[in-house]
C-alpha positions, -999 to 999 in steps of 0.1 A, spaced: -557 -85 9 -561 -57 -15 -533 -48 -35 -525 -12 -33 -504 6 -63 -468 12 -54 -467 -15 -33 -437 -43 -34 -456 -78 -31 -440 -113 -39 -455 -136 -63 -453 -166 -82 -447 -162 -125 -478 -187 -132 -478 -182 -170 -445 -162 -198 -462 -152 -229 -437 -133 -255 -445 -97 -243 -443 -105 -206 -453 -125 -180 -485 -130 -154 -478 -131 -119 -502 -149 -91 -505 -124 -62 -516 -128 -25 -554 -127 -25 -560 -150 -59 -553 -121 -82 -530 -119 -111 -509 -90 -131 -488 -88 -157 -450 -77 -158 -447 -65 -189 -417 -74 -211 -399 -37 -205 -407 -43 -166 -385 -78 -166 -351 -67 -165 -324 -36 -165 -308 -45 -196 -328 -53 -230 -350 -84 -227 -355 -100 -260 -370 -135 -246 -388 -133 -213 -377 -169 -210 -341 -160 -206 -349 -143 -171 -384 -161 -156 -396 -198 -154 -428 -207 -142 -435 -214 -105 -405 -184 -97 -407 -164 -67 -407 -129 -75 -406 -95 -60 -430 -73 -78 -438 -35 -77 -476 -23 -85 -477 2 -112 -514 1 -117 -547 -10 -114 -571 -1 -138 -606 -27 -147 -591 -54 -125 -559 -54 -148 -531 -53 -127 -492 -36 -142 -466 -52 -125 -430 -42 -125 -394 -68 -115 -373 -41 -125 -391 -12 -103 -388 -33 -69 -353 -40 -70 -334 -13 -47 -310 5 -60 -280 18 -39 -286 60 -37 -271 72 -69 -273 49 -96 -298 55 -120 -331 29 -129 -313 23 -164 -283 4 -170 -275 26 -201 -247 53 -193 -239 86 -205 -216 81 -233 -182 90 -232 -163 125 -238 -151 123 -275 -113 119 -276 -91 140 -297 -119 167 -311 -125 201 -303 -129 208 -269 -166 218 -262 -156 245 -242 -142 265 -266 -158 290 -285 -142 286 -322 -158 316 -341 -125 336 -355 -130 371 -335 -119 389 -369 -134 373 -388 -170 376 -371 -204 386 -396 -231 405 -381 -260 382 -385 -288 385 -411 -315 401 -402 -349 379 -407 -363 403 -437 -331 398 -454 -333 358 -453 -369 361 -464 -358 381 -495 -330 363 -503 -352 329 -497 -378 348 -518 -356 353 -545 -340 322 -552 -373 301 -547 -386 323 -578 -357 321 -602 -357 283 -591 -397 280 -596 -392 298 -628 -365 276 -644 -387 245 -636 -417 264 -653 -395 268 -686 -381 234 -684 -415 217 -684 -433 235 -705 -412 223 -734 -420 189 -724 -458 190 -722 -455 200 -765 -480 221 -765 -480 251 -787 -448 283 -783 -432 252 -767 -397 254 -771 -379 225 -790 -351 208 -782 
């Protein structure tokens, strides 16, 4: 039986290594659920959620050189709705400023700069600062009209 990709197929977990675990297929072959494939939730030791010799209902993800990606997580069903991940949108924050709202102060409103007058300002204070560093090494190195002090 040949194993087609995105298939579901039950097999038997025949070996857990610590980044997932190799499942026997119908037809002698094997794949590999990888440890991100196992579970919902965060799967820290695949030994917590497989034993050898279970009976599990995979999903192909792959085939590529006779390696096979498996997938537990993939052939569960999910009722229509619920996401694939267990993690949920956070919360609305309580108390703060509603999102809604736009808070700029009408009188208070500033035209925005205008890009050639960020790139002169910019321009300006990156010389004055590149110029202060200048002086303040130079008196360091000790070489000659070196300031002392």
């Amino acid at each position: 039986m040949a194993i087609e990709v995105g298939s579901k197929v039950k097999g038997k977990v025949a070996g857990i290594t610590n980044f997932g675990a190799f499942v026997e297929l119908p037809g002698g072959s094997t794949g590999l659920v990888h440890i991100s494939e196992v579970a919902d939730s965060f799967v820290k030791d695949v030994n917590e959620h497989l034993k050898i010799g279970d009976e599990v209902e995979v999903k192909v993800l792959s085939e590529k050189e006779g390696k096979i990606a498996l997938s537990i997580k993939k052939a569960i069903d999910k009722p229509e709705g619920q996401t694939s991940s267990s993690y949920t949108k956070r919360p609305p924050r309580q108390g703060g400023r509603d999102n809604n709202k736009n808070f700029r102060s009408k009188g208070n409103f500033k035209a925005k700069e205008s890009f050639e007058d960020k790139m002169a300002k910019f321009l300006k204070t990156s010389e004055e600062n590149l110029y202060s560093l200048n002086r303040n090494t130079e008196s360091k190195r000790g070489g000659r009209g070196g300031r002392r002090g």
